[in-house]
C-alpha positions in Angstrom: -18.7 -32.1 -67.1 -16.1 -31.2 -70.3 -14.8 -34.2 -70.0 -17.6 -36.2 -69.6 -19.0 -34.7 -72.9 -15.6 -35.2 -74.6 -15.9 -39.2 -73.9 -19.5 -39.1 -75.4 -17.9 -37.6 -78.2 -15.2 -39.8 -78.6 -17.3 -43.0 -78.1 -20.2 -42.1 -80.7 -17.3 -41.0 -82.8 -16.1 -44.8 -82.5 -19.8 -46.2 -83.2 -20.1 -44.2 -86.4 -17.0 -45.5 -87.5 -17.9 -49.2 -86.9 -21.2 -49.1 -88.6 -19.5 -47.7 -91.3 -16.3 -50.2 -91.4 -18.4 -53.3 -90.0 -21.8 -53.3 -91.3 -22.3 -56.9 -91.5 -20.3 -58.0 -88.0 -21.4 -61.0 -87.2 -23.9 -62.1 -83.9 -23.4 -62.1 -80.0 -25.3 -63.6 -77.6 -25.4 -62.2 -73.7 -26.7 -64.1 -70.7 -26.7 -62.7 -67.2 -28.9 -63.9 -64.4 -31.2 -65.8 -66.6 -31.4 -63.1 -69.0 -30.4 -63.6 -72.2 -30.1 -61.1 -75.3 -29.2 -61.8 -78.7 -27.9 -59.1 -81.3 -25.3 -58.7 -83.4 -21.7 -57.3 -82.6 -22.6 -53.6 -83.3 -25.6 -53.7 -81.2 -23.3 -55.0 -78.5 -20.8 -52.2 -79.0 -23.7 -49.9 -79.0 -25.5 -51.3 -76.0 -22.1 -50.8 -74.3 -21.2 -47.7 -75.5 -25.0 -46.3 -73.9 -24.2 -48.3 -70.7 -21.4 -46.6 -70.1 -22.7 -43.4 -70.8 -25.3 -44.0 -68.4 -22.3 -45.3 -66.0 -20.4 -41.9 -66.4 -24.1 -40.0 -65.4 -25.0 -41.8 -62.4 -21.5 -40.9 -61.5 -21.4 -37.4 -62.2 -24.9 -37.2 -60.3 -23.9 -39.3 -57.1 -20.5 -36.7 -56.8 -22.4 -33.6 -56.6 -25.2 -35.1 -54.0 -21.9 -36.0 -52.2 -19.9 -32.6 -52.5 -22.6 -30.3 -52.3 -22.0 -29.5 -48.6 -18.9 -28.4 -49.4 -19.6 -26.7 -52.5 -22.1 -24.8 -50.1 -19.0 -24.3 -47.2 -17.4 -23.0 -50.2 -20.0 -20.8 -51.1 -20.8 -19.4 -47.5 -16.8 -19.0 -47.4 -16.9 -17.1 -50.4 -19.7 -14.7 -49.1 -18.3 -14.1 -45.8 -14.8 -13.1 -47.9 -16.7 -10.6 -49.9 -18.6 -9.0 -46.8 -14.7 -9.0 -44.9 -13.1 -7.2 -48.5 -16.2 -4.7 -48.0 -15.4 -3.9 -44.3 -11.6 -3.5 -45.3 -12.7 -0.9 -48.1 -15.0 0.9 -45.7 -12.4 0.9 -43.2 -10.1 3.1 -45.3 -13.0 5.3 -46.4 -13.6 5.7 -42.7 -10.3 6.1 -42.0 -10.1 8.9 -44.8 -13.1 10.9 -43.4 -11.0 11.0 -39.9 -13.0 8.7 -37.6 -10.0 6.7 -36.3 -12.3 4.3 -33.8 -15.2 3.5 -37.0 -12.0 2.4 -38.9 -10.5 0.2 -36.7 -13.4 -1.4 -35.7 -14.2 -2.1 -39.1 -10.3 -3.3 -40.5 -11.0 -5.6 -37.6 -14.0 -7.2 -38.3 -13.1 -9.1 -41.2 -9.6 -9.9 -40.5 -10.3 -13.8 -39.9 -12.2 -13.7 -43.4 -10.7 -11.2 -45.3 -8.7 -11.9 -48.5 -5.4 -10.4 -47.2 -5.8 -10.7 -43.4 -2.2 -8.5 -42.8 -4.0 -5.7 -44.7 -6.8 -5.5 -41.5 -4.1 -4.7 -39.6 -2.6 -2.6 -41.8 -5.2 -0.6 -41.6 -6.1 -0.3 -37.8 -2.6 0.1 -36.8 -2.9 3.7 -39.2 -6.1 4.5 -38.1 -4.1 4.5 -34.5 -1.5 6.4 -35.9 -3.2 9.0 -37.6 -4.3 10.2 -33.5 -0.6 11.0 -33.0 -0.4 13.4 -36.2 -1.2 17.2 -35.0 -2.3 17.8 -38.5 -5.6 15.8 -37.7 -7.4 17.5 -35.2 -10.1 15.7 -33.3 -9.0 12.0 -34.8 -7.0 10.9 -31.4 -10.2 9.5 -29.2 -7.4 8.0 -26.6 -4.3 8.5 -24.9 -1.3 8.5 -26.4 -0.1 5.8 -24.3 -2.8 3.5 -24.9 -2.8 3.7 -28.4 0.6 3.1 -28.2 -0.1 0.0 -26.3 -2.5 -1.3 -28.9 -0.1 -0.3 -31.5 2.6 -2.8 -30.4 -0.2 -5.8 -29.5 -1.7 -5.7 -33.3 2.1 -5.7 -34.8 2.8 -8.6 -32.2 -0.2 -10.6 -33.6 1.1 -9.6 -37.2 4.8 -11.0 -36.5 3.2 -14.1 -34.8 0.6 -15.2 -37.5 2.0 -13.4 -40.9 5.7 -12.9 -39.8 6.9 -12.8 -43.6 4.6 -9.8 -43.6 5.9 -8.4 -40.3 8.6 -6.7 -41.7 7.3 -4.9 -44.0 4.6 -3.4 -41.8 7.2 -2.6 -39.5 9.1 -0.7 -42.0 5.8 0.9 -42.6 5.3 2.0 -39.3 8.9 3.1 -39.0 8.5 5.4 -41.7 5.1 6.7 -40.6 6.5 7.3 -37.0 9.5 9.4 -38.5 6.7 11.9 -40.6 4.8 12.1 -37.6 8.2 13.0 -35.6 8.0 10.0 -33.2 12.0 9.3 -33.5 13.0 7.1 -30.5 9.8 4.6 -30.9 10.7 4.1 -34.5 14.5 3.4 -33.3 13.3 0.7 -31.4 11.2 -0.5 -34.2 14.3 -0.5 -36.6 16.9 -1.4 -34.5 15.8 -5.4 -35.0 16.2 -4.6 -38.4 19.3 -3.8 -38.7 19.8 -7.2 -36.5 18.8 -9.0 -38.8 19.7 -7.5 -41.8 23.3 -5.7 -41.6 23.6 -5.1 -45.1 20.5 -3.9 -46.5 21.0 -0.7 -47.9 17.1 0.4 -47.5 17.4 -0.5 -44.0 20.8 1.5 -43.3 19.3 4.5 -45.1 16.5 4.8 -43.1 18.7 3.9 -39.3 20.8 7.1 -40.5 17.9 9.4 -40.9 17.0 8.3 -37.0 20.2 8.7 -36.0 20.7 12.2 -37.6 17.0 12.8 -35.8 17.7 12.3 -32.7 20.8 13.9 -32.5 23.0 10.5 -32.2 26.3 11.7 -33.3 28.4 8.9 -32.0 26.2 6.3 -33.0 25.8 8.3 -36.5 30.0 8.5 -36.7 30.0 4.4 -36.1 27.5 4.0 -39.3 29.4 6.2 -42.0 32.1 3.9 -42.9 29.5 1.2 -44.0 27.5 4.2 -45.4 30.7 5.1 -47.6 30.6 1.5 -48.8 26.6 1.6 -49.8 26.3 2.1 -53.8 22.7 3.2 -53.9 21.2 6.0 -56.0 19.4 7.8 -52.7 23.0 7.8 -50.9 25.2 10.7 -53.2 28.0 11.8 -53.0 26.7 14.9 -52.2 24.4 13.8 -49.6 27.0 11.5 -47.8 29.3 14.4 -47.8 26.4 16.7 -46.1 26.0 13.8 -43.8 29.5 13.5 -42.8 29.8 16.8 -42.2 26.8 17.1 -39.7 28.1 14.1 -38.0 31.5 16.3 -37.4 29.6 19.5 -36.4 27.4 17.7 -33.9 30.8 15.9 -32.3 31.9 19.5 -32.5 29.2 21.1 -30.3 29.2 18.0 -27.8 32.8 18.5 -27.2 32.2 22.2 -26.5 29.7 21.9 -24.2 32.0 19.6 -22.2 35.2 22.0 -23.4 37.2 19.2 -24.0 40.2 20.8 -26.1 41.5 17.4 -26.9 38.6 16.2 -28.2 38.1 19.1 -30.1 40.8 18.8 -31.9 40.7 15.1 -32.7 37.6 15.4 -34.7 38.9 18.2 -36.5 42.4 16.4 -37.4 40.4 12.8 -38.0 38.1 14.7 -40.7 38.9 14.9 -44.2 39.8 17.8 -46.0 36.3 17.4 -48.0 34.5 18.2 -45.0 36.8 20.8 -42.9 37.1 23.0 -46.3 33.6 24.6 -46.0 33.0 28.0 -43.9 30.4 26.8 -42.2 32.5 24.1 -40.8 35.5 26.1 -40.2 33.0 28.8 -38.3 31.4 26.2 -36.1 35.0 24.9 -34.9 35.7 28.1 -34.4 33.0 29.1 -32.0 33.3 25.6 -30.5 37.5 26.3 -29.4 36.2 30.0 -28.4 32.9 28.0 -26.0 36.0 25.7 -25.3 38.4 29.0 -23.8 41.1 28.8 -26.8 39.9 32.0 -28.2 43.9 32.3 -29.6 43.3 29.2 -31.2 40.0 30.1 -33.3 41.3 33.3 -34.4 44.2 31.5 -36.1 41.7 29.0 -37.6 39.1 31.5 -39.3 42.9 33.9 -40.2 44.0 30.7 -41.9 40.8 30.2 -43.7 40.9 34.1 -44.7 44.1 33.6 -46.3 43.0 30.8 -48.6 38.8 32.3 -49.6 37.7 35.7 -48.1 33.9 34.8 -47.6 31.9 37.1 -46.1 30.9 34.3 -43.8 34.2 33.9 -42.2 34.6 37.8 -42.3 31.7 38.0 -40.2 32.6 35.0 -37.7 36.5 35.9 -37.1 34.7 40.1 -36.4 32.6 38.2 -33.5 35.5 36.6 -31.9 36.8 38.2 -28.9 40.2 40.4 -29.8 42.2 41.0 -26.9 44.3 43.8 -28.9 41.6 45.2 -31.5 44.4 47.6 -33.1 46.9 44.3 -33.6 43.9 42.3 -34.8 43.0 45.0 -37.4 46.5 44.9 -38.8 46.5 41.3 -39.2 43.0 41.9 -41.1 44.2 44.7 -43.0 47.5 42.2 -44.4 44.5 39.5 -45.4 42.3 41.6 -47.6 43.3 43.2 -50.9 44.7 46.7 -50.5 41.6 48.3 -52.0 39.4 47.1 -49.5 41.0 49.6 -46.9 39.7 52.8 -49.0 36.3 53.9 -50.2 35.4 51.9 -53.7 35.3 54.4 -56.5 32.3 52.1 -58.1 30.7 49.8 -56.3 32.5 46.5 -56.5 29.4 44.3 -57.5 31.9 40.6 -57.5 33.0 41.5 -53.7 29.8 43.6 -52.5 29.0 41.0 -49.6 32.4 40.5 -48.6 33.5 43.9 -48.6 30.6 44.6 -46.3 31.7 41.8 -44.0 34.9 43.3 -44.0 33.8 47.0 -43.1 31.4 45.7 -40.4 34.8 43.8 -38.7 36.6 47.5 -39.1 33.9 48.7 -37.4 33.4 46.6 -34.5 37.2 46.6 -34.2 37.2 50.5 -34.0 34.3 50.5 -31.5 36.5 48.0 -29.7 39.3 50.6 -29.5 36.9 53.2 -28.4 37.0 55.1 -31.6 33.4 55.6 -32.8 33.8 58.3 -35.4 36.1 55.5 -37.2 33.8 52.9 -36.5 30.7 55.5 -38.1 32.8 55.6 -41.3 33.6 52.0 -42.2 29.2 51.7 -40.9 28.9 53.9 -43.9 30.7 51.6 -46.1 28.2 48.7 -44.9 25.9 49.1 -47.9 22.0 48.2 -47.2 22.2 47.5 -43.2 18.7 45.3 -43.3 21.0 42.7 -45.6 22.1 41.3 -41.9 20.6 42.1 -38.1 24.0 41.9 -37.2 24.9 45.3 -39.6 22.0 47.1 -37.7 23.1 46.2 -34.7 27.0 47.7 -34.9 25.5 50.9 -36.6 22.8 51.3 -33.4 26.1 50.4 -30.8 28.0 53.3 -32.9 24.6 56.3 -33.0 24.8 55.1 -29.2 28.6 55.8 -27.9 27.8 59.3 -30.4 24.7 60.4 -28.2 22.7 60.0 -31.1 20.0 58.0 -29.3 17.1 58.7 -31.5 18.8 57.1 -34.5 20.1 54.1 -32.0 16.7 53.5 -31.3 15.5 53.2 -34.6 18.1 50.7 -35.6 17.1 48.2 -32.7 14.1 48.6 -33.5 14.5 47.8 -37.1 17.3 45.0 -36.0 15.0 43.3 -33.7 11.9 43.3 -36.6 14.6 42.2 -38.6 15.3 39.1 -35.7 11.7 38.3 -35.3 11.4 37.5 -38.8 14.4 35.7 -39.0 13.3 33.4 -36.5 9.8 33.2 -37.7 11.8 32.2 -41.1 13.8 29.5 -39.2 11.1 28.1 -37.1 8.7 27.4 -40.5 11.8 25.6 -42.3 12.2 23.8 -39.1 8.9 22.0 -39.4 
């Protein structure tokens, strides 16, 4: 219609200007079909210019009598878009108020009219995963299995009809399935990933958290050295270190389950200094060569370590080892400590408080070892606050115990097992 008006414009503009240039044009004479019609040379131009005009509105008319049934397809398509965009919205309301079935049922309705069809399914594939999250009691209305089932036949619609969008709703439900603590199903969601693309750092992130989940240490050791090569702002240095070293200790603890020496000390020689220079690391390849029968071998490991930091850690581990010859041991403890450490602290010694309290808790067990309790109640005395560690309250119950003290022994296994509960209760509420 604009431009329709903008030729009437232009034409009358062209009129004016010829009965202003050309008033006195001269005749014309017209005969069609034994009609004839005289007028002058403007008239013509101006019985043109309204012919065509006419021309241009019979037009007009005649097109929309011919596209109205489509401009009322259109319209009917445009209606039944709306009404699908509603039941998507109500879906996720639904969804929100924790009726799982009333949202599905609704992201499904409209999915052939909607405005973004992969967002239907979007939508009723987490309605189906919300049943698998404990923290939404009453949602699940099926098994586990079948909503499993009609998990994987709305993503296998979604990679057959939108497959550009396929991947990104099955890194969605990857990451939804690792919150919800589903690790193995969202390996086998991830693992085509990583097929297809090796290099993407997103992807490789996320396959290491799975690994690290499930426990996958092998698998886990394979993916590091592309890991190392990833410059991404979520992998640190710090992070990739951590990572590396919980690869290590999980090879560790494999190993020593199967007391494979060799293998033991493989890992160990294969890591890098970055990683085997941490107590806890040096501890838990300690305890692995002691699980492992090469109880020699750990004591020289946590003695070497002793000689280089005296953490209260390592004090603590290398005093739980099994000593064969507790007075030999103690000497070789004795020669790795400072010489002030072997007598009672004038003032408390607030830099080394933790580690000199590692240090008399190994003198102690070492003298209950050698069957010397008196000796082993002195150095309890220099233990500070017992309650610091379950394993402090522990020695000084053993001691009251071999000196037929048992009222005090009971008290302190009772207070090291309250002390053990809550520990545990501690660990279990970081765990989840």
């Amino acid at each position: 219609m604009k431009r329709v008006i903008f030729w009437i414009l232009v034409l009358a503009a062209l009129v004016a200007a010829g009965v202003y240039f050309l008033p006195g044009a001269g005749a014309a004479m017209v005969e069609f079909a034994g009609w004839r019609l005289e007028t002058t040379a403007l008239g013509l131009v101006l019985i043109a210019v309204a012919a065509l005009v006419a021309l241009l509105l019979v037009w007009r008319v005649l097109a929309g009598i011919f596209h109205l049934p489509r401009r009322w397809a259109r319209r009917s398509a445009d209606k039944r878009r709306r009404t699908a965009d509603e039941k998507l919205l109500r879906a996720w309301a639904e969804r929100q108020r924790r009726h799982s079935d009333e949202a599905q049922r609704y992201a499904l309705a409209g999915v052939e009219d909607g405005s973004l069809p992969p967002l239907h399914f979007q939508i009723a594939i987490d309605a189906l995963l919300d049943g698998f999250d404990p923290s939404r009691q009453g949602v699940a209305t099926r098994s586990r299995e079948d909503s499993r089932n009609a998990i994987n036949d709305l993503f296998e619609t979604v990679v057959r009809r939108f497959p550009k969008f396929a991947e990104f709703l099955r890194l969605h439900i990857v990451q939804r399935l690792m919150s919800l603590g589903e690790i193995e199903w969202a390996r086998e969601l991830v693992e085509p990933l990583t097929e297809t693309h090796p290099r993407d750092e997103a992807i490789l992130l996320i396959r290491a958290q799975l690994l690290e989940h499930a426990g996958d240490w092998e698998a886990l050791a394979k993916l590091l050295p592309t890991l190392r090569r990833i410059k991404s702002n979520r992998l640190t240095g710090d992070e990739l270190l951590r990572l590396e070293r919980t690869v290590l200790l999980g090879r560790m603890e494999a190993a020593a389950r199967r007391r494979d020496l060799d293998v033991l000390s493989r890992l160990w020689a294969e890591a890098g200094l970055n990683v085997t220079q941490n107590a806890g690391v040096t501890i838990a390849y300690a305890r692995a060569l002691q699980r492992s029968n090469a109880g020699q071998a750990a004591t020289e490991i946590l003695e070497r370590r002793l000689s280089r930091h005296r953490d209260a850690a390592t004090l603590r581990a290398w005093a739980d080892l099994d000593h064969s010859d507790p007075a030999e041991a103690r000497k070789r403890l004795k020669r790795l400590v400072p010489e002030e450490w072997n007598e009672p602290a004038n003032a408390p010694d607030v830099a080394h408080a933790g580690e000199r309290s590692a240090f008399a808790y190994a003198m102690a067990k070492l003298a209950l070892e050698e069957g010397d309790p008196s000796a082993a109640q002195l150095w309890i005395g220099r233990l500070g606050q017992l309650d610091q560690d379950v394993r402090y309250l522990a020695i000084a119950a053993r001691v009251h115990a071999r000196l037929r003290d048992s009222t005090e022994a009971s008290l302190l296994y009772e207070r090291a097992l309250a002390l053990a509960g809550m520990e545990a209760g501690m660990t279990a509420a970081d765990g989840r």
